[in-house]
Backbone as CSV, one residue per row, in Angstrom:
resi,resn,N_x,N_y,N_z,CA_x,CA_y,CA_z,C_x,C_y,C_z
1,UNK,0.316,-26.140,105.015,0.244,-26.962,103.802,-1.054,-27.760,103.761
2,UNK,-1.580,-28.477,104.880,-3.405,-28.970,104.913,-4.046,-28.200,104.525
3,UNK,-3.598,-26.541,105.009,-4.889,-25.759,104.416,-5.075,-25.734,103.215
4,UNK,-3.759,-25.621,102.555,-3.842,-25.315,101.249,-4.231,-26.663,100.545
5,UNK,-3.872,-27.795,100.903,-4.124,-29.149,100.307,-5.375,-28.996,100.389
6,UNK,-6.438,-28.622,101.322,-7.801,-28.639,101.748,-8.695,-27.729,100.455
7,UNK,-8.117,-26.822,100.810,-8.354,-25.511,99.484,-8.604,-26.089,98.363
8,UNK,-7.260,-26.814,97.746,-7.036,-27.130,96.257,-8.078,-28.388,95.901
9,UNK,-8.328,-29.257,97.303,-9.179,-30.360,96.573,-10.896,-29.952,96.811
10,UNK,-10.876,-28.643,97.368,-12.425,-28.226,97.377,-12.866,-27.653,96.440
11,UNK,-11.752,-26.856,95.831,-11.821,-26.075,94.295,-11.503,-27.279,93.228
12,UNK,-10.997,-27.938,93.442,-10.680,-29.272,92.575,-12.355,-29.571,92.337
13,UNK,-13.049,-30.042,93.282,-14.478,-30.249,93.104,-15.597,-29.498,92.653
14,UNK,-15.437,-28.031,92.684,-16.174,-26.642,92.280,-16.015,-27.080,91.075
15,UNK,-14.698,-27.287,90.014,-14.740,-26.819,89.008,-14.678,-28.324,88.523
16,UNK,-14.659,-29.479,89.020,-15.211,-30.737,88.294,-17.278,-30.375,87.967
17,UNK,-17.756,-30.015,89.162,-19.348,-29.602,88.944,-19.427,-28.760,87.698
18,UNK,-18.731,-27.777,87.439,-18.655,-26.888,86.375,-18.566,-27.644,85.041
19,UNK,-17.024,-28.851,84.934,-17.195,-29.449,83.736,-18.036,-30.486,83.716
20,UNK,-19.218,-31.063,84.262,-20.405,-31.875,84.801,-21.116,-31.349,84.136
21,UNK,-21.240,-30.419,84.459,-22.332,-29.128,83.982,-22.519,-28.789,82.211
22,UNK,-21.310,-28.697,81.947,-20.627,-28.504,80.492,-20.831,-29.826,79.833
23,UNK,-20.547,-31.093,80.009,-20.970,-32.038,79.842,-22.301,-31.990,79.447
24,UNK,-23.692,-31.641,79.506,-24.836,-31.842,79.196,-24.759,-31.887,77.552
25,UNK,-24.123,-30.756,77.577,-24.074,-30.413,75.870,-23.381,-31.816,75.114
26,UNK,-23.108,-33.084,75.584,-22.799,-34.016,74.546,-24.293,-35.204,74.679
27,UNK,-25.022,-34.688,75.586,-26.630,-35.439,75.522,-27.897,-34.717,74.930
28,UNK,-27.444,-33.326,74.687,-28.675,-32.274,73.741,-28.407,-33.615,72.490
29,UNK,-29.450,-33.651,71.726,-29.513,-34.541,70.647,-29.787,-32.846,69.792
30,UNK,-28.370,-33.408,68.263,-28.557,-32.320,67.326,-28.760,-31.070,67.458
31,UNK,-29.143,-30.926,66.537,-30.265,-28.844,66.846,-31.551,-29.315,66.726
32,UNK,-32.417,-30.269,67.171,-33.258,-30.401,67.044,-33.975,-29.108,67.898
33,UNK,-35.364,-28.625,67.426,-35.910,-27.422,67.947,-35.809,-26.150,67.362
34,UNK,-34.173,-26.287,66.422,-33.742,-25.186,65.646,-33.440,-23.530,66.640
35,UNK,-34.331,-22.686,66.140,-34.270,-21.099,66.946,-35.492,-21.516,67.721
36,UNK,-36.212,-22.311,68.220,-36.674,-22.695,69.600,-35.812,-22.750,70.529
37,UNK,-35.243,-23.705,70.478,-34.331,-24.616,71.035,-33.110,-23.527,71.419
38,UNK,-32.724,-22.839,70.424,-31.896,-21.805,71.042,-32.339,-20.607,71.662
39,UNK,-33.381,-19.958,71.908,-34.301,-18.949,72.581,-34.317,-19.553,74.051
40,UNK,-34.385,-21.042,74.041,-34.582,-21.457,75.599,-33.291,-21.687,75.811
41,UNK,-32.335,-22.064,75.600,-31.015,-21.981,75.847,-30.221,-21.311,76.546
42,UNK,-30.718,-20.169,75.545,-29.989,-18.685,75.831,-30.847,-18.186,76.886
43,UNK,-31.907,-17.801,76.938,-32.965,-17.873,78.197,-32.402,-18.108,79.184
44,UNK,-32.044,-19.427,79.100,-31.893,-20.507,80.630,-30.647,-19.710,81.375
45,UNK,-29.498,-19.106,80.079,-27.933,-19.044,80.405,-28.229,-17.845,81.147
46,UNK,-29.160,-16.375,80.648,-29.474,-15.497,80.820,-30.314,-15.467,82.238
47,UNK,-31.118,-16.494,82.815,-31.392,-16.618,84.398,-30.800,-16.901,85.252
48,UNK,-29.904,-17.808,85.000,-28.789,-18.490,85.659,-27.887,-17.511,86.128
49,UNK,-27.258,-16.523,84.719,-26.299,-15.714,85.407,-27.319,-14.256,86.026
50,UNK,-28.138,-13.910,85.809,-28.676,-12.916,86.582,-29.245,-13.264,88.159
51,UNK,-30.058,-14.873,88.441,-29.767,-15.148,89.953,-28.402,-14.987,90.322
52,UNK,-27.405,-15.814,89.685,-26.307,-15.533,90.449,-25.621,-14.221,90.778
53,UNK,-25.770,-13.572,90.137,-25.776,-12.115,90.193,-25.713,-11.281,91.532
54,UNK,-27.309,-12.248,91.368,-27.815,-11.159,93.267,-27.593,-12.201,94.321
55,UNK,-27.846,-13.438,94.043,-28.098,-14.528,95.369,-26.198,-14.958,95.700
56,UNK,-25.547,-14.974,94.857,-23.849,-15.689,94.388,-23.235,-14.514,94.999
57,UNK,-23.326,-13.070,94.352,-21.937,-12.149,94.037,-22.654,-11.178,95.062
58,UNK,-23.761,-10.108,94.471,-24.501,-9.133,95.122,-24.658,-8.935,97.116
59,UNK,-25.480,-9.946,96.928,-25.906,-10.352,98.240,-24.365,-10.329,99.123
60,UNK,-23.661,-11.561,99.141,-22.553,-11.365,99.723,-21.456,-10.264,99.983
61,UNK,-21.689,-9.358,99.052,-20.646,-8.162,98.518,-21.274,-7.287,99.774
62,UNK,-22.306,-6.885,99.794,-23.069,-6.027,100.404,-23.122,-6.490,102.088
63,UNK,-22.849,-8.033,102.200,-23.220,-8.612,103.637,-21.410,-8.147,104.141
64,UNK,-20.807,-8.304,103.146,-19.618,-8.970,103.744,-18.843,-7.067,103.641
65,UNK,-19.591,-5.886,103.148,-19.417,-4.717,103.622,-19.617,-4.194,104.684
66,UNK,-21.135,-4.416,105.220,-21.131,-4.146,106.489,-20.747,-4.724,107.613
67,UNK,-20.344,-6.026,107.371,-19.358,-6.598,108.314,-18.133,-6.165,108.555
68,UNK,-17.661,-5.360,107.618,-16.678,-4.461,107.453,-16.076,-3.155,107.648
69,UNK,-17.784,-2.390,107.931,-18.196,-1.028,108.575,-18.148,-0.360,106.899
70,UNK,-18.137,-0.780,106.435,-18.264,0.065,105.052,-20.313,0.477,104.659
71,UNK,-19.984,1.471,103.893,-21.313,1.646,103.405,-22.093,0.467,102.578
72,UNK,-22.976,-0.032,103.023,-22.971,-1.513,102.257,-23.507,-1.337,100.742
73,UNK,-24.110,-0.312,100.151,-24.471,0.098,99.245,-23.113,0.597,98.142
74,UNK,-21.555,0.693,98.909,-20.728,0.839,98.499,-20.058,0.076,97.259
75,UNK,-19.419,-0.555,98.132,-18.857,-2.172,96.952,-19.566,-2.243,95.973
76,UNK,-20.797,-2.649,96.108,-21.450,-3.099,95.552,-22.161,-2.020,94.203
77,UNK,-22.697,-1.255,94.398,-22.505,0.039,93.384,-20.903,0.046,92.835
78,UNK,-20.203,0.496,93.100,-18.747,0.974,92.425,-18.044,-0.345,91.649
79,UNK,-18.354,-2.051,92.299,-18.212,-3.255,91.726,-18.687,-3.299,90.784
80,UNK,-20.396,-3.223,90.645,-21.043,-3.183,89.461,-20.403,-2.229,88.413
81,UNK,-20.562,-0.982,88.654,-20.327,-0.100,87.678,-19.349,-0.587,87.257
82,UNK,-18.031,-0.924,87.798,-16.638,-1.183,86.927,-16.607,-2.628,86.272
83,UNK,-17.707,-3.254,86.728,-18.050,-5.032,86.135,-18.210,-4.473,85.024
84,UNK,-19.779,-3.503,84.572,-20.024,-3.051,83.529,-18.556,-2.636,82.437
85,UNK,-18.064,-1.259,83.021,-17.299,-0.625,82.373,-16.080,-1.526,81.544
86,UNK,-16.023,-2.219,82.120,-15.051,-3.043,81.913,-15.069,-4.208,80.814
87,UNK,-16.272,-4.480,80.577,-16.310,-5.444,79.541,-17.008,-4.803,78.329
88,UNK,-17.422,-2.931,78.682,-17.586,-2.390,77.724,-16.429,-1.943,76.701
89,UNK,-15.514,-1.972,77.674,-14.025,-1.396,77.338,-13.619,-2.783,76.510
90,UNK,-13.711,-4.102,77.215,-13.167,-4.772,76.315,-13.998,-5.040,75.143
91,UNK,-15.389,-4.781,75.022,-15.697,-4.830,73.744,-15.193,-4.193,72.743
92,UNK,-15.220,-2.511,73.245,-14.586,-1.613,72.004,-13.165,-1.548,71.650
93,UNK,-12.474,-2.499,72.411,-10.980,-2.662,72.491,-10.433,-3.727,71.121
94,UNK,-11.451,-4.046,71.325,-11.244,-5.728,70.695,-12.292,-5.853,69.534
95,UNK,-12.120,-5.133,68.323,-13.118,-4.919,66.935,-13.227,-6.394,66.471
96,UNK,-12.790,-7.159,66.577,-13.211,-8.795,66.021,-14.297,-9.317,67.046
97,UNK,-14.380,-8.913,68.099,-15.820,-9.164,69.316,-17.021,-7.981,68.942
98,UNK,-16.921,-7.143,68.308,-17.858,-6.935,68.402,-18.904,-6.866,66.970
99,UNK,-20.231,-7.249,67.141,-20.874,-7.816,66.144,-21.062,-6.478,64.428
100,UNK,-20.708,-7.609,63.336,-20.600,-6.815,62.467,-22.127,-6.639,61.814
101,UNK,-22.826,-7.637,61.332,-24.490,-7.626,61.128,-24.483,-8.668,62.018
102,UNK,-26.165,-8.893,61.994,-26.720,-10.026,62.366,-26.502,-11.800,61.737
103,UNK,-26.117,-12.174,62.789,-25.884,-13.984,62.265,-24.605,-13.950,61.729
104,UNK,-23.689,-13.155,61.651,-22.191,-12.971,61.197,-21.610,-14.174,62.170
105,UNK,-20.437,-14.419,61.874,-19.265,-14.899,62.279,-18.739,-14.148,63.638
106,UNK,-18.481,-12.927,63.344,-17.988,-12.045,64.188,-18.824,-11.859,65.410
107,UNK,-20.442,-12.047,65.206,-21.250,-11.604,66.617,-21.390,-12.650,67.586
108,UNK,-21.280,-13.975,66.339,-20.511,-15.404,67.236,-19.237,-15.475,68.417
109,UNK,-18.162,-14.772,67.351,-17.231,-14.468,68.271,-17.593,-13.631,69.783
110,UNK,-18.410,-12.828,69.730,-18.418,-11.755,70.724,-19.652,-12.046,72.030
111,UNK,-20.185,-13.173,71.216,-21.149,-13.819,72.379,-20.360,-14.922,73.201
112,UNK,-19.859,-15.408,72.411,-18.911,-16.381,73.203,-17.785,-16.274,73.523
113,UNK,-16.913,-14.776,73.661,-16.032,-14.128,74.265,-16.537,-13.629,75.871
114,UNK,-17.581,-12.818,75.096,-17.872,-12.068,76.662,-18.656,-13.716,77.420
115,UNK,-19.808,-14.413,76.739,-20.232,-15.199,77.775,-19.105,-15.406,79.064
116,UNK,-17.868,-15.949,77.903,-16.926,-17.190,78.757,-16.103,-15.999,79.637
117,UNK,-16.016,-15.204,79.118,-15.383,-13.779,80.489,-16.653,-13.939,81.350
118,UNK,-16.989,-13.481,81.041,-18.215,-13.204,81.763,-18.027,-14.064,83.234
119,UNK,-18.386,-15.473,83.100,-18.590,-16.577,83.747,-17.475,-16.975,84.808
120,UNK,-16.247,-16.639,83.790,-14.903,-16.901,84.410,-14.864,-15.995,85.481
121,UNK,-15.003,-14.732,85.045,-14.586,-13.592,86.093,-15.503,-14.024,87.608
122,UNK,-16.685,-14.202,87.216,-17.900,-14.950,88.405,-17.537,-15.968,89.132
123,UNK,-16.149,-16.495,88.563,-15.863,-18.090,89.075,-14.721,-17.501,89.715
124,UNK,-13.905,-16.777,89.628,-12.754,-15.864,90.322,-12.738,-15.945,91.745
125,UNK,-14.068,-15.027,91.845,-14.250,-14.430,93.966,-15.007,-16.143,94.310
126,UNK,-15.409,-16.657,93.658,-16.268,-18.083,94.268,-14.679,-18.695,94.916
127,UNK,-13.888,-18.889,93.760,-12.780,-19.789,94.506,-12.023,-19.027,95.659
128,UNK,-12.056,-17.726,95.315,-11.433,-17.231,96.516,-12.232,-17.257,97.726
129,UNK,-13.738,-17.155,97.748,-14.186,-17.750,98.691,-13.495,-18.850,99.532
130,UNK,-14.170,-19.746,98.556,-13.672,-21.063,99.022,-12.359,-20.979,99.649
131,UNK,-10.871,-20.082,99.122,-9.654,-20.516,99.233,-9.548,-19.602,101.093
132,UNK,-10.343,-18.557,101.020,-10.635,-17.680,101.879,-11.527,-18.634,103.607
133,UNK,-12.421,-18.969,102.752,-12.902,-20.049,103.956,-12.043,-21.278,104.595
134,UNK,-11.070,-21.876,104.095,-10.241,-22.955,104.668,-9.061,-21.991,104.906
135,UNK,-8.591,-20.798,104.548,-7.452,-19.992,105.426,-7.743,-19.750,106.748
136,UNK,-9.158,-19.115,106.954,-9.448,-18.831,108.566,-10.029,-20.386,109.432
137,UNK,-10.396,-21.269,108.066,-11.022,-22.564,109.172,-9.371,-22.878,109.631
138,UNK,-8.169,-22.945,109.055,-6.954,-23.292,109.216,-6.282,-22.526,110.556
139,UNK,-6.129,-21.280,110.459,-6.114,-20.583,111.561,-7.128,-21.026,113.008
140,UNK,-8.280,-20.757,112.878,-8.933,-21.005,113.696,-8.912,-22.435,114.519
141,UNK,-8.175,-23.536,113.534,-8.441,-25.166,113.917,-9.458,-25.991,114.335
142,UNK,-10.714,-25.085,114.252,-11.627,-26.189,115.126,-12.237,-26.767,114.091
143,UNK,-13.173,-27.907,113.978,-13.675,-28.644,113.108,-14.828,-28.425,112.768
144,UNK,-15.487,-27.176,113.295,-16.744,-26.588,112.998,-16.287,-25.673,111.275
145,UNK,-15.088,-24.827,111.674,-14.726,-24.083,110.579,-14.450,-25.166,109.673
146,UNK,-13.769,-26.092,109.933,-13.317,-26.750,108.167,-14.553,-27.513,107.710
147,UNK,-15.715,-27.697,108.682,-17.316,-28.147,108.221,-17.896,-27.220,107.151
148,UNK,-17.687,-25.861,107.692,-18.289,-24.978,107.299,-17.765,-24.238,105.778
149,UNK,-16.547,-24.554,105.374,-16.140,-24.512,104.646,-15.949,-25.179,103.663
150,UNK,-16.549,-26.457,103.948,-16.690,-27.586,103.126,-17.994,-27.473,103.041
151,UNK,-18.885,-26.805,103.305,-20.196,-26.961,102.980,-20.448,-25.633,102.174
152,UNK,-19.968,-24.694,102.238,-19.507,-23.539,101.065,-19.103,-23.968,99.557
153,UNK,-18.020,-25.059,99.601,-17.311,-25.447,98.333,-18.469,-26.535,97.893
154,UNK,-19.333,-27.329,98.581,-20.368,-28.182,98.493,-21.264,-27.206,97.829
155,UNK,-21.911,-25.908,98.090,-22.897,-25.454,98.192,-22.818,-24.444,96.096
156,UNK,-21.265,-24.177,96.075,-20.531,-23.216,94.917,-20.566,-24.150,93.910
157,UNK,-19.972,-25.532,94.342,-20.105,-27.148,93.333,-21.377,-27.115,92.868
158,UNK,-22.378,-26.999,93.625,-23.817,-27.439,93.429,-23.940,-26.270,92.030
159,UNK,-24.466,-25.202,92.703,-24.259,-24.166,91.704,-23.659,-23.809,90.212
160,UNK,-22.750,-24.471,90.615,-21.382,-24.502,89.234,-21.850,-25.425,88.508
161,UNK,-22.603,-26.302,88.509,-23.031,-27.269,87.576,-24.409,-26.622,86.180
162,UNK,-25.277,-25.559,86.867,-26.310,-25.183,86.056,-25.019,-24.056,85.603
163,UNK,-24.279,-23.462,85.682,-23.154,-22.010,85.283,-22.745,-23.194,84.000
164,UNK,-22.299,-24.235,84.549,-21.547,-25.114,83.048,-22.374,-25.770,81.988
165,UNK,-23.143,-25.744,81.838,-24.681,-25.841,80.930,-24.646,-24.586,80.219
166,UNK,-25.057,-23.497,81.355,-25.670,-22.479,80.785,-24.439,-21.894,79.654
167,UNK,-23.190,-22.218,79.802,-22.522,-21.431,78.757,-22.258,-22.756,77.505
168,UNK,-22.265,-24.233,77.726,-22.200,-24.763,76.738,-22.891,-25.179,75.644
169,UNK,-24.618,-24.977,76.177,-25.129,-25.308,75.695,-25.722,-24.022,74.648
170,UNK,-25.739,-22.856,74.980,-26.061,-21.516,73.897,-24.738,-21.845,72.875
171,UNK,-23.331,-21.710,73.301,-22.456,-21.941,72.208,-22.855,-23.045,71.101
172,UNK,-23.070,-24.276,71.742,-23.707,-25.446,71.073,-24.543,-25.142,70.289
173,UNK,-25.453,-24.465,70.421,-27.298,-23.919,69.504,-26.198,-23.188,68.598
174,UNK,-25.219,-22.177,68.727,-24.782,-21.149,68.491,-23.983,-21.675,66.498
175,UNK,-24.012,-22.894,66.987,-23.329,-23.926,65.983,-21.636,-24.201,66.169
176,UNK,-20.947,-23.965,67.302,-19.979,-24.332,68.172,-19.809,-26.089,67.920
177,UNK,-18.990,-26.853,67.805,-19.107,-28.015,67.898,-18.882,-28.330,69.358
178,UNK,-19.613,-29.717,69.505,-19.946,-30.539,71.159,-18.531,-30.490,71.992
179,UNK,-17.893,-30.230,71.579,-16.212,-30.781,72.181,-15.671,-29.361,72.800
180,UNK,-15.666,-28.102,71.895,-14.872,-26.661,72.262,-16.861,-26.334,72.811
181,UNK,-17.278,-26.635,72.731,-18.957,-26.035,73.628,-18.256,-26.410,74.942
182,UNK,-17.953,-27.837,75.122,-18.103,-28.270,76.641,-16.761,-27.901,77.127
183,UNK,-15.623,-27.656,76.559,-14.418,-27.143,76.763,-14.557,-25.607,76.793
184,UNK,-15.075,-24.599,76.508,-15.594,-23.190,77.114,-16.148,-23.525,78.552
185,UNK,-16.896,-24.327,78.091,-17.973,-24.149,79.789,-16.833,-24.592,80.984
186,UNK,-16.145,-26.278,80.754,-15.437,-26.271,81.404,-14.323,-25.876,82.006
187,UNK,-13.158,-25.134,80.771,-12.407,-24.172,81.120,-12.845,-23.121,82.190
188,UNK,-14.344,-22.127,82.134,-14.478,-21.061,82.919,-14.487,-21.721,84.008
189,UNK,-14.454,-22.612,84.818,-14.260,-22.921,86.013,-12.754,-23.164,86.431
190,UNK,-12.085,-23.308,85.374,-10.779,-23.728,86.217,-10.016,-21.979,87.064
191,UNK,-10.571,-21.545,86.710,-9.969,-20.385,87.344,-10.350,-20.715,88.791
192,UNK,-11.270,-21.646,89.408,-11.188,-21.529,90.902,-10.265,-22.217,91.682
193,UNK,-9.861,-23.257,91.146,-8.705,-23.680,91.829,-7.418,-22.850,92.196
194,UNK,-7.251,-21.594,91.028,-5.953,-21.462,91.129,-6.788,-20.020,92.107
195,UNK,-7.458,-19.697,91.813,-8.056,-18.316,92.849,-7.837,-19.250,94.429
196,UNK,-8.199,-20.303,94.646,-8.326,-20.719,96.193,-6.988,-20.930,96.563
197,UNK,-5.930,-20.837,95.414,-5.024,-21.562,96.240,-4.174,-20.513,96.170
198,UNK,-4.186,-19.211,95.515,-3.668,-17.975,95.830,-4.527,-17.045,96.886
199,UNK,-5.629,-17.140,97.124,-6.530,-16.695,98.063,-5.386,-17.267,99.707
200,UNK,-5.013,-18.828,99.364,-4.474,-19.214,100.943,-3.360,-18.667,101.085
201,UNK,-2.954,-18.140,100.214,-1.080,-17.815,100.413,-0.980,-16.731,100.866
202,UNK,-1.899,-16.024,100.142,-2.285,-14.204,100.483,-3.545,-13.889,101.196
203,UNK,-3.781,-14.763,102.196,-4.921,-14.768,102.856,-5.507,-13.074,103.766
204,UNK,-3.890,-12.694,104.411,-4.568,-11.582,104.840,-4.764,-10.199,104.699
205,UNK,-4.111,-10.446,103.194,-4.466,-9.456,101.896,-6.010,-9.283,101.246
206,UNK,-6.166,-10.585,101.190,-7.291,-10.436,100.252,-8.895,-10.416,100.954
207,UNK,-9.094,-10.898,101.535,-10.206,-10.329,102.754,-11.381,-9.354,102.378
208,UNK,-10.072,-7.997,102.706,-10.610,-6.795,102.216,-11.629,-6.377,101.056
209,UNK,-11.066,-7.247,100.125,-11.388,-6.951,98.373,-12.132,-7.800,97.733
210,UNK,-12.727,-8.601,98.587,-13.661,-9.574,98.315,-15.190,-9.196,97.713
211,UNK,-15.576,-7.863,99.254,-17.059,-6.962,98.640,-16.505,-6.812,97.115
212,UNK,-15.729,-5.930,96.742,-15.751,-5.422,95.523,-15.404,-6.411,94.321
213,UNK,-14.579,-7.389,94.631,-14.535,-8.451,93.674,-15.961,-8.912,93.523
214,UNK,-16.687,-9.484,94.422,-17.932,-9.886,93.626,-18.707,-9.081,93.438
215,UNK,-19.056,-7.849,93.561,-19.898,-6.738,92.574,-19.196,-6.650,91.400
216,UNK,-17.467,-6.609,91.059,-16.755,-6.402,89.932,-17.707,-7.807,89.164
217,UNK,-17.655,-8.989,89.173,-18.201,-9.802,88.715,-19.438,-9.814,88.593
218,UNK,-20.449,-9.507,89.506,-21.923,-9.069,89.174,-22.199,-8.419,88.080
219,UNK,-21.537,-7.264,87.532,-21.545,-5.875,86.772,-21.024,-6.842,85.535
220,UNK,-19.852,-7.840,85.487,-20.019,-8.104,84.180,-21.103,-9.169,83.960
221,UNK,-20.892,-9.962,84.872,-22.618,-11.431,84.030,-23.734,-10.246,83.888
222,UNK,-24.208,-9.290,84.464,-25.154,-8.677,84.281,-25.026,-7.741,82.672
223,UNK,-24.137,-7.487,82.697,-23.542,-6.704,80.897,-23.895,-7.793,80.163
224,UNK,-23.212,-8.969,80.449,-23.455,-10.009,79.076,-24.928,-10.014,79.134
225,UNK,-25.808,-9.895,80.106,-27.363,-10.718,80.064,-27.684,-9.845,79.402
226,UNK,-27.914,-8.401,79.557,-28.257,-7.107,78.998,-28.067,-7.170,77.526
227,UNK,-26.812,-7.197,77.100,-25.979,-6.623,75.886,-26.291,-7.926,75.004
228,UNK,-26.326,-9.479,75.334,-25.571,-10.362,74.376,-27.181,-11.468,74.801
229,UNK,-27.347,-11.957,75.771,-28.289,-13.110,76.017,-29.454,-12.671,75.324
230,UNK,-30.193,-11.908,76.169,-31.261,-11.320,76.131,-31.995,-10.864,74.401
231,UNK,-31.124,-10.403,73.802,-31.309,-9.599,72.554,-31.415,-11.202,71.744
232,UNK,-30.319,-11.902,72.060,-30.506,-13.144,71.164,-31.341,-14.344,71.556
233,UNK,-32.128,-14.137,72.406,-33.125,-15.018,72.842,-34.532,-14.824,72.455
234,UNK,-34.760,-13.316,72.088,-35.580,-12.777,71.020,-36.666,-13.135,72.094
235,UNK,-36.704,-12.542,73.312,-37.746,-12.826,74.490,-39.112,-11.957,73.648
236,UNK,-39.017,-11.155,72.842,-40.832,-10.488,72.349,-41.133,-11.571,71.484
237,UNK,-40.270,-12.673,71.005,-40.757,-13.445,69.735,-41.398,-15.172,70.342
238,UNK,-42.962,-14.422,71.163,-42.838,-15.639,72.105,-42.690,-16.228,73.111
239,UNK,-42.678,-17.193,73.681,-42.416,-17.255,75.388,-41.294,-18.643,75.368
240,UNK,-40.564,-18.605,74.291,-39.912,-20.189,74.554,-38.717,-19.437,75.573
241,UNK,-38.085,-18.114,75.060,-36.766,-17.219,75.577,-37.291,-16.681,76.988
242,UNK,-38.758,-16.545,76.827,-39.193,-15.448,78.350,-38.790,-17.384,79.649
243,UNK,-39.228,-18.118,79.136,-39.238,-19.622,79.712,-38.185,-20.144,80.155
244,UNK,-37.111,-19.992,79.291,-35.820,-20.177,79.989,-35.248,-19.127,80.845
245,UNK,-35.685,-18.409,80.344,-35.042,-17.221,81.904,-35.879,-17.582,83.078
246,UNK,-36.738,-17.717,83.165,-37.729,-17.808,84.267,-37.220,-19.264,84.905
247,UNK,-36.944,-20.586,83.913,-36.425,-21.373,84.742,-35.372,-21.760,85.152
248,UNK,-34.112,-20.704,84.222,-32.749,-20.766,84.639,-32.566,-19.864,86.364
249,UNK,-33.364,-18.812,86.057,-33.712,-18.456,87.134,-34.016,-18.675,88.344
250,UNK,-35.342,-19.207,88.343,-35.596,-20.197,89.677,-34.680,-21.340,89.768
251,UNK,-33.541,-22.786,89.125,-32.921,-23.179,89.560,-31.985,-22.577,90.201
252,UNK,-31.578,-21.701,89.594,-30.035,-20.998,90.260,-30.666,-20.295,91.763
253,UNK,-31.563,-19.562,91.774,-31.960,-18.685,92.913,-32.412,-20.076,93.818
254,UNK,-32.981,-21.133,93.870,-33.229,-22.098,94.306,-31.374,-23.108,94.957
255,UNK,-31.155,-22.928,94.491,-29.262,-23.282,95.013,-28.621,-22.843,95.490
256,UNK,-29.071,-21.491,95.200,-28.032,-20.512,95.937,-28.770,-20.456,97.542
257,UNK,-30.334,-20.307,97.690,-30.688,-19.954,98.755,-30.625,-21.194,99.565
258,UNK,-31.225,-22.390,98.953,-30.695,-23.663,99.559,-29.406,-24.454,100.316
259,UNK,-28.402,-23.701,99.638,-26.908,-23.915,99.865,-26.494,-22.482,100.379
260,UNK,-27.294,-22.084,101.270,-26.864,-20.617,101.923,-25.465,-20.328,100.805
């Protein structure tokens, strides 16, 4: 029951950073900047989730294969691909997500469907991390493991704060009002609490499926950047969109490597 108490208040903190994060969007003043202002936005959301991508989901998927004796090129290929497939499927599944012309209602809907999947699904394997790291510090008992695991949920918190920006503040430009902007961003985090604290119950189940959970999540933030950010950041029209990727980018790749 500590472990799990341990779990729930480390993911308790992941996904307070997340609505921290989401929070920014009630200090953007207006639309001032107009389709500036939203080119860097979307930019920023579009670096953010592509570091995390490789430094967050990738990287680990692939480390935590060959620790496994698996082909490490495995997971991680077959994760991606079905990240992809999968939110292609739910696009064509779901005809109100996907965009009818340009600047519609409907392409609104489908940017801020997949974003907030998108993000959520990314926030999934983080908490199970986390819920995964205080199962074996629990087992193990020594006070090095529950350090080390607290400096994981420290390190995912940190992180989770530019992830809760990056989705409230494009909805916000998007013409979203300040309140359901910062309530998207903050919602996609609550999925880690309840991932860490089913991660402890089913601890020596889930282990295994971790490589492929975070390539499954890589494959979709990487679909949304492709399919939905990118196109609407209008990166040839200019360098305000090439600018926010470049510095959503370097923060996130800068956190992730910092916070091993």
């Amino acid at each position: 029951m500590n472990t799990l108490l341990l779990s729930l208040g480390a993911t308790g903190f992941t996904f307070l950073l997340t609505a921290l994060g989401a929070a920014v969007v009630f200090f953007v003043r207006g639309d001032s900047g107009g389709q500036g202002a939203q080119r860097v936005f979307l930019g920023f959301a579009a670096g953010v989730m592509i570091a995390a991508s490789v430094w967050s989901l990738l990287m680990p998927s692939i480390q935590q294969a060959e620790e496994r004796g698996l082909p490490a090129w495995l997971p991680a290929a077959a994760g991606v691909t079905a990240g992809v497939l999968f939110l292609m499927l739910f696009d064509k599944l779901m005809p109100f997500f996907r965009p009818a012309e340009e600047g519609s209602v409907k392409r609104g809907l489908g940017r801020t469907a997949m974003l907030v999947l998108a993000v959520t699904l990314h926030n999934i394997p983080e908490g199970m991390a986390v819920g995964l790291a205080f199962a074996l510090a629990g087992g193990d008992n020594g006070p090095s493991a529950v350090t080390a695991a607290g400096a994981l949920a420290l390190g995912i918190g940190i992180q989770n704060f530019p992830e809760g920006a990056a989705i409230s503040l494009p909805l916000r430009q998007s013409g979203m009002s300040r309140v359901k902007s910062f309530a998207c961003g903050a919602l996609s985090g609550l999925v880690e609490p309840v991932a860490g604290v089913l991660t402890v119950l089913a601890a020596g189940h889930i282990a295994a499926l971790m490589p492929w959970l975070l390539a499954f999540a890589a494959g979709a933030m990487l679909y949304v950047v492709v399919e939905e950010l990118i196109p609407e950041a209008h990166l040839g029209a200019g360098h305000l969109g090439t600018t926010g990727v470049m510095l959503g980018f370097l923060i996130m790749m800068i956190l992730d490597v910092a916070m091993g």
